[in-house]
N, C-alpha and C positions, 0 to 999 in steps of 0.2 A: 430179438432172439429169445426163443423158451429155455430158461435155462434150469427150473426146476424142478426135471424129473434126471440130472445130471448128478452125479453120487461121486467119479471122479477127473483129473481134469490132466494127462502128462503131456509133456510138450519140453523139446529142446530144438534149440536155432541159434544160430548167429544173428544177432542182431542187425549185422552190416549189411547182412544179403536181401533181397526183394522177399525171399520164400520166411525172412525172421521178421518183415513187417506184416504177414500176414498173421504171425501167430502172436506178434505182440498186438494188433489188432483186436483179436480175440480174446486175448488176457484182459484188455480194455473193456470191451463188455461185458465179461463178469458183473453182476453184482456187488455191491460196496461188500455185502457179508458172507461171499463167495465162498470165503476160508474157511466159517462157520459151519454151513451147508453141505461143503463136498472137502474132498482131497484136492489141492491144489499142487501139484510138483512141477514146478520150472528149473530144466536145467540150462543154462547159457553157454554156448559155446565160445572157443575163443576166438580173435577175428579170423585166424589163418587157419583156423578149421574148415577140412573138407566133409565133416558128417553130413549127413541129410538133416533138414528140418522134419519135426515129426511132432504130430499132435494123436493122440490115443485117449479116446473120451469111453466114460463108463456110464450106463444108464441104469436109472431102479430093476428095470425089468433084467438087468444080467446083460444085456447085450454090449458086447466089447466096438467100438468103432475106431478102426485107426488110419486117418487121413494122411496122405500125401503130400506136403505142401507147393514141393516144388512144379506139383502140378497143378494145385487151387490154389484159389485168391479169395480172400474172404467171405464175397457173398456166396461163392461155393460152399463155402463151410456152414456160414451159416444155414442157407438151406437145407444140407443134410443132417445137422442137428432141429432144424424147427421141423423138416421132414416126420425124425423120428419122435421128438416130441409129441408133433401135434397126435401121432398113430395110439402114442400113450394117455395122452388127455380125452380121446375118443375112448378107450378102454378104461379108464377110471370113472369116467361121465357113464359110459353103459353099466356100470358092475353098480357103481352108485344109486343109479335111479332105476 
């Protein structure tokens, strides 16, 4: 997963639910210096919570993404972030050279 045109990272879920294994999933692949790089905000829900899991990712370019989860599963996710990635690393490669 491209994670370095990511600037911020919000996300709350219960952990006990299938939709808070997809977002601790994704916390997982972060990068070790993740924290360093972007905004990291995890809020945990408690177990008898009925909120929605929610993940809202922020990119260099401005663009706000804010995922679903109880209707994706990881490699959902991922894709629409290496999606948007890769549309930015094509734009920095052309502006570059």
């Amino acid at each position: 997963m491209i994670t370095r045109f990511l600037t911020s990272v919000r996300t709350s879920f219960n952990p006990f639910t299938r939709p808070g294994k997809t977002a601790r999933s994704f916390l997982a692949l972060l990068p070790p210096n993740a924290r360093q790089n972007m905004k990291v905000d995890v809020k945990t829900l408690p177990r008898a919570s009925q909120d929605p899991a929610s993940l809202g990712l922020s990119f260099k370019d401005g663009k706000e993404m804010s995922l679903d989860l109880n209707k994706l599963k990881i490699k959902d996710v991922m894709e629409e972030v290496d999606r948007h990635s890769r549309l930015l690393a094509r734009q920095e490669e052309l502006s570059n050279g």
